[in-house]
C-alpha positions in Angstrom: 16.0 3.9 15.2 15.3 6.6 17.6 14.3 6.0 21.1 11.0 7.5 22.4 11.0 10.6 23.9 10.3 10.3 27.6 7.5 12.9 27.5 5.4 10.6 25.1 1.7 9.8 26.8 0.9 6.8 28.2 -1.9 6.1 25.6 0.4 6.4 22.1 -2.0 8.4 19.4 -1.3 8.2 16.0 -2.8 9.0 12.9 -3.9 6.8 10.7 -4.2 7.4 6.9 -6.6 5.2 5.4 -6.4 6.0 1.3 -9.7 4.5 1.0 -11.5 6.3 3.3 -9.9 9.9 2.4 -9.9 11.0 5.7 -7.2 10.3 8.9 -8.7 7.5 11.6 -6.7 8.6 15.3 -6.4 4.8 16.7 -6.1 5.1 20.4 -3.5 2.4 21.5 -3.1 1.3 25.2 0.0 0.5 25.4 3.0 1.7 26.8 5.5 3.7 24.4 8.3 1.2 24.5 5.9 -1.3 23.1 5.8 0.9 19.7 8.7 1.8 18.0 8.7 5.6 16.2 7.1 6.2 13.3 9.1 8.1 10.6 7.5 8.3 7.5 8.4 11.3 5.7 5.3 10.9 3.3 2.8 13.5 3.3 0.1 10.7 1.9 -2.0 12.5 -0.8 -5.5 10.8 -0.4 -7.2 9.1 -2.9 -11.0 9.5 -3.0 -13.2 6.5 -3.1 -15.5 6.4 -5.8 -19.2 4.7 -4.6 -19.0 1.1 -4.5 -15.4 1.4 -5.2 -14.3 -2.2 -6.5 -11.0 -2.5 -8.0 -9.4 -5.4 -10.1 -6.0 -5.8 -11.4 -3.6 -8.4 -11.5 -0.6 -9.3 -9.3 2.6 -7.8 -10.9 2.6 -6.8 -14.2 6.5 -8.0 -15.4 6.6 -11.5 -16.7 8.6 -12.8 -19.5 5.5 -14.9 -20.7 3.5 -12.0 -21.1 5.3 -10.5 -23.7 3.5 -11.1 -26.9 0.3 -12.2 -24.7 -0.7 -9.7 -22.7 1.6 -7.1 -24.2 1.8 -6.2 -28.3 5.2 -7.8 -29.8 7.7 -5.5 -29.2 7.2 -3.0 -26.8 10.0 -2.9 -25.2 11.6 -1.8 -28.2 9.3 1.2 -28.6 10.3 2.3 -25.1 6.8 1.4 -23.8 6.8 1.0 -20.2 4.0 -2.0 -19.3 2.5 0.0 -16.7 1.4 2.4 -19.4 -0.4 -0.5 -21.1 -1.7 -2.2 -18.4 -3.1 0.8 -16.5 -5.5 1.1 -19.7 -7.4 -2.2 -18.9 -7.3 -1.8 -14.6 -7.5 0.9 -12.3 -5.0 -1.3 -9.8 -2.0 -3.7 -9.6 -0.3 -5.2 -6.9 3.5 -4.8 -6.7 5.1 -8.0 -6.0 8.9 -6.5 -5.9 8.0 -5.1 -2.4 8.0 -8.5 -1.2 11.4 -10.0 -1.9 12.8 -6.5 -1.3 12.2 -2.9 -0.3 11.1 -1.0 -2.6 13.5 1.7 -4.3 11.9 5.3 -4.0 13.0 6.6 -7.1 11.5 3.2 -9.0 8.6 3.6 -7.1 7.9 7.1 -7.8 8.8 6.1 -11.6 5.8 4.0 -11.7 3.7 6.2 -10.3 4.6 9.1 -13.3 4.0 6.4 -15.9 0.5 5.6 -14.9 -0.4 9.1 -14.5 -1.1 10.3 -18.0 -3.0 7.1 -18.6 -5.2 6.5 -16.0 -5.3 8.8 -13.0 -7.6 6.6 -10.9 -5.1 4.2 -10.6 -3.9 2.7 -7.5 -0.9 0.2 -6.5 -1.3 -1.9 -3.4 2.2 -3.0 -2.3 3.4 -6.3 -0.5 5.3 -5.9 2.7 8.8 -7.1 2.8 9.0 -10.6 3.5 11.7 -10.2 6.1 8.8 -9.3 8.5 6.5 -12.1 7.7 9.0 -14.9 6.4 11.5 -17.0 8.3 14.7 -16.4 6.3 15.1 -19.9 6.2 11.8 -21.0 5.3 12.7 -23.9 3.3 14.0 -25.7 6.5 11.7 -24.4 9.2 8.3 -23.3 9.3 7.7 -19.5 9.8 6.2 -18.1 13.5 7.1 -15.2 15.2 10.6 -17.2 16.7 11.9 -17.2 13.2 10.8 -13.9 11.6 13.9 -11.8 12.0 13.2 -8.2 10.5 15.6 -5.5 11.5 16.0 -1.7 11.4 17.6 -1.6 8.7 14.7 -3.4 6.9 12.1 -1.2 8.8 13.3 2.1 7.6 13.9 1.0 3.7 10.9 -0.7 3.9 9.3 2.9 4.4 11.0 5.0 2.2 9.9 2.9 -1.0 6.3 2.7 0.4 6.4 6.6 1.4 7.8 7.4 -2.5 3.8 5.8 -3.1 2.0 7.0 -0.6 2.9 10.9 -1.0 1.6 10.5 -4.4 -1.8 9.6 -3.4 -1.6 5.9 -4.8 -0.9 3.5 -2.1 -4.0 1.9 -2.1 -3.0 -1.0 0.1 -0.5 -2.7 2.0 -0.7 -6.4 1.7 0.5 -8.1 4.8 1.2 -11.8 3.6 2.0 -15.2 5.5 2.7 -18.7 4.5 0.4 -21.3 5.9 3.1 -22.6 8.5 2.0 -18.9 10.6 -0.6 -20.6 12.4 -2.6 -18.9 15.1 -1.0 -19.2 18.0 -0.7 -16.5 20.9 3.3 -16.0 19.9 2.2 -15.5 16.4 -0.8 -13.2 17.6 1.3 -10.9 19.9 3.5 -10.8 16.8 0.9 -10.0 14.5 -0.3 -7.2 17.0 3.2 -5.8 17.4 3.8 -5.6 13.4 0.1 -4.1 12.9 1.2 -1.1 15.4 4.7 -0.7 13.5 3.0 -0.4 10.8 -0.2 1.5 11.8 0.1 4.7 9.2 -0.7 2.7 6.4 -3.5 0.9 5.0 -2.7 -2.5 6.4 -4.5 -5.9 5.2 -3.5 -9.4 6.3 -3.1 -12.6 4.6 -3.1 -15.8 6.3 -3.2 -19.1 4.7 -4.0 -21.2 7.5 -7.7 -21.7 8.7 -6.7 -21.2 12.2 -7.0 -17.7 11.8 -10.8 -18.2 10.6 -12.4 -17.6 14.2 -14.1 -14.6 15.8 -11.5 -13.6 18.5 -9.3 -12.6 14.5 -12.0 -10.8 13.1 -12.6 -8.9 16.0 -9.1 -7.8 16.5 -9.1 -7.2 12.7 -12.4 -4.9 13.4 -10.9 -2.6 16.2 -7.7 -2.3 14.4 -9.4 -1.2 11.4 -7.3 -4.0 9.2 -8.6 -5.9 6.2 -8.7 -9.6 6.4 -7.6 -11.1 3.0 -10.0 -13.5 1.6 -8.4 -15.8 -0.9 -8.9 -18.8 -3.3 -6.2 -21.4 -3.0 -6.3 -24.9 -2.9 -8.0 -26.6 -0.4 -4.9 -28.7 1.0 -4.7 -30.4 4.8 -5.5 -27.0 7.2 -5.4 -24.1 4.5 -7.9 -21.3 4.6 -10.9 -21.9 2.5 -12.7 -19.4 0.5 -14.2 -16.5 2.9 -16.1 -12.6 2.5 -15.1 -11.2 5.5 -14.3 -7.1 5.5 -12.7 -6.0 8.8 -12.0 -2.6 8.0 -12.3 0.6 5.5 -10.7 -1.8 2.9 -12.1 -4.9 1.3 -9.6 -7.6 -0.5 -9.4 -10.2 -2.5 -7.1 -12.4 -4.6 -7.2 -15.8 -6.4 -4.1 -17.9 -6.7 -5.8 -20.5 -8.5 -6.9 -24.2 -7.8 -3.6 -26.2 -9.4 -3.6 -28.6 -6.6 -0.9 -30.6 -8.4 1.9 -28.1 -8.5 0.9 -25.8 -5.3 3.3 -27.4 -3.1 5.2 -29.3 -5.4 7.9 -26.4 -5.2 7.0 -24.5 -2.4 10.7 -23.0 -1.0 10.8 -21.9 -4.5 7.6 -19.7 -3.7 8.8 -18.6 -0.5 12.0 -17.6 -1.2 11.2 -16.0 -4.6 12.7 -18.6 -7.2 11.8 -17.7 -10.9 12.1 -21.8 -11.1 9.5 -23.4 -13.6 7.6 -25.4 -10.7 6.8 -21.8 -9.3 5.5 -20.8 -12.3 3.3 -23.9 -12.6 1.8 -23.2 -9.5 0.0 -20.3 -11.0 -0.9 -21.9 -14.2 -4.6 -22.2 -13.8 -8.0 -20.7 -15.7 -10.6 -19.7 -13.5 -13.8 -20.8 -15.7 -17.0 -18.9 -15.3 -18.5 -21.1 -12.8 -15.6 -20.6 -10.4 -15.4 -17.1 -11.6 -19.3 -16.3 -10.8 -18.8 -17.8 -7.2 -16.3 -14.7 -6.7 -18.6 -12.4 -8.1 -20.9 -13.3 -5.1 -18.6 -12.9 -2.6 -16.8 -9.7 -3.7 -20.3 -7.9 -4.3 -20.7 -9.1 -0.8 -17.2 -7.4 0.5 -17.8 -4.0 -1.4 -21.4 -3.2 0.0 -19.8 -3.6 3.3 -16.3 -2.4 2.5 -15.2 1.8 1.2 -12.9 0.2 -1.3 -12.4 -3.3 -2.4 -9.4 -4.3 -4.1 -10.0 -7.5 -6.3 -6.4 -9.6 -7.5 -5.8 -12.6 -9.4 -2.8 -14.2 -8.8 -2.6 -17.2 -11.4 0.2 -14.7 -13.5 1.2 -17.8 -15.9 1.1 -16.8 -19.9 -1.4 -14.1 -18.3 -4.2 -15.7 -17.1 -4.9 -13.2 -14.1 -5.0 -10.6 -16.7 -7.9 -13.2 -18.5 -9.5 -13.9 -15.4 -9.4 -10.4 -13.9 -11.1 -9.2 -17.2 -14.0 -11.6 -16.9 -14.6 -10.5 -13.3 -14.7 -6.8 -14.2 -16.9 -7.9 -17.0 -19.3 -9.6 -14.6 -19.6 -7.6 -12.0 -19.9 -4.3 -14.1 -22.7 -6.1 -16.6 -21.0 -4.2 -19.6 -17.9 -5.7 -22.0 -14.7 -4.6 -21.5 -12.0 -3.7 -23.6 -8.5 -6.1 -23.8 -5.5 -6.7 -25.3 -5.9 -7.7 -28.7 -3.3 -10.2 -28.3 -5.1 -11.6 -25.2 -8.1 -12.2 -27.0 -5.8 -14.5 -29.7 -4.2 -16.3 -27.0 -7.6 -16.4 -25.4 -10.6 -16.5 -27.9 -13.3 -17.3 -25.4 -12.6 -13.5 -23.9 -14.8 -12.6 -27.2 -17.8 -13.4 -25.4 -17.1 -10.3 -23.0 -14.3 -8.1 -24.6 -13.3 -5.9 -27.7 -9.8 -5.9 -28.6 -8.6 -1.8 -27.8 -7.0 0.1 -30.5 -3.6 -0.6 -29.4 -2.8 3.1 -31.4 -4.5 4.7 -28.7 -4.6 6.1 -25.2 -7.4 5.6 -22.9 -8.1 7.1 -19.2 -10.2 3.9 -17.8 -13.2 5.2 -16.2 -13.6 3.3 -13.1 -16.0 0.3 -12.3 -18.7 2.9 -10.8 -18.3 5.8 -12.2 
């Protein structure tokens, strides 16, 4: 990387562009210039514009193996049919878990962003930062903090250039800063976190922390002046991890619902950390939201988005495609009308009859969004 030019101002400005707001925020920082590194994004972010009460749901990836036949018509692959083309009939949003176990590539990412296009051109991706800046390498032998995060340059400027490919396009909605529950909130950790916000600042930025250390005023106020989304998220509710919240720190609100599996969740979890396809991970994920559960997160997200310019709603529990069953259901709730699904969902699923229609699998929709 660059060093800073010697004529930069004491008080680094830089422009902030927020993709749910439609407009750039200037964050005045006081800090010296040394404390930032250069930012060189080459995107020139085309901005999405929020719709009123802009709520979003989607699910958390969109390649599995089990979905095939589930979520997805027998097949498809065959006919050439890439799954973001089907999925982006049903959601106007998806978060991209690949960004997390690597950086991004820009031609894949600009790829996906041509395939959604055609279908539904209110959709948005949020994108997961690379674990290398939020994950100890070595996570299955030592608990992360900001001693054993150990990002470099390299990952830095590869990290941009897959999340620029998104952003120029107008469809980074988000960028999901995520932590294990071993990132407690410490003031190591907290300098860290500040230093990685800043790196990081021309980008719609939202935090996850597991831990419920990071539950306290002193976070939600540093969230508040930064203008960064706090993450509330289901989970089980194991020794110190962060229980179910609706707080919106910024321009963006966010959600997502790993599911309550209490058995498997840390049955396996260097597996989850360090991105094992292993069958443990996958139980972790196998749960069913039912519509008690379900109507408690209707509360809460109807909460976030009358406070919040866009709120971005993501179910985790990817097994056989139950996010995709769940995140259905919530769109059907919080919209009061039913909702159209994968016919092949509804036979895996049949209680989704109560709420959906199967789609004519034959044809193309553009998805209006949830408030039109």
């Amino acid at each position: 990387m660059k060093n800073e030019p010697q004529d930069r101002p004491k008080n680094l400005v830089r422009e902030c562009y927020i993709a749910s707001c439609g407009f750039p925020i200037v964050l005045t920082l006081h800090c010296p210039p040394s404390a930032v590194p250069p930012m060189e994004s080459s995107a020139q972010a085309r901005l999405p514009q929020p719709h009123a009460r802009d709520i979003r749901i989607g699910t958390a990836g969109w390649s599995y193996k089990d979905w095939e036949g589930i979520f997805y018509p027998p097949g498809m692959p065959r006919r050439k049919q890439h799954p973001l083309e089907y999925l982006a009939r049903f959601f106007d949003t998806t978060e991209i878990n690949t960004s997390f176990y690597g950086p991004l590539k820009p031609e894949l990412a600009k790829l996906w962003c041509r395939k959604v296009e055609p279908v539904n051109r209110n959709f948005l991706f949020t994108a997961k930062l690379y674990r290398a800046f939020t994950h100890s390498p070595i996570a299955v032998m030592e608990p992360t903090s900001a001693a054993t995060i150990r990002p470099t340059d390299d990952d830095e400027a590869r990290t941009r250039e897959g999340l620029d490919a998104i952003a120029s396009e107008g469809r980074l909605g988000a960028l999901l800063i995520q932590f294990p529950v071993s990132f407690k909130n410490t003031s190591l950790n907290r300098e860290y976190l500040e230093r990685l916000l800043r790196q990081f600042i021309e980008y719609p930025r939202v935090v996850e922390v597991r831990h419920s250390s990071w539950n306290d005023a002193a976070t939600l106020a540093a969230f508040t002046q930064q203008n960064v989304g706090f993450c509330n998220i289901d989970q089980p509710l194991l020794g110190r991890s962060l229980a179910p919240t609706e707080h919106v720190t910024g321009a963006i609100g966010y959600v997502r619902l790993h599911g309550r599996n209490y058995e498997h969740w840390f049955a396996d979890q260097s597996s989850a950390d360090q991105g094992s396809d292993s069958d443990n991970r996958n139980d972790r994920y196998n749960y069913l939201y039912n519509q008690r559960e379900l109507a408690g997160w209707k509360e809460r997200i109807e909460s976030v988005a009358e406070r919040a310019q866009t709120t971005y709603v993501i179910t985790n529990n990817h097994f056989e495609s139950k996010a995709g069953v769940n995140a259905l259901e919530l769109k059907a709730m919080i919209t009061g009308r039913r909702v159209q699904a994968p016919p092949t969902l509804i036979q895996k699923y049949p209680e989704l009859r109560n709420i959906a229609d199967a789609a004519d699998d034959s044809a193309v929709t553009n998805p209006t969004p949830l408030f039109p």
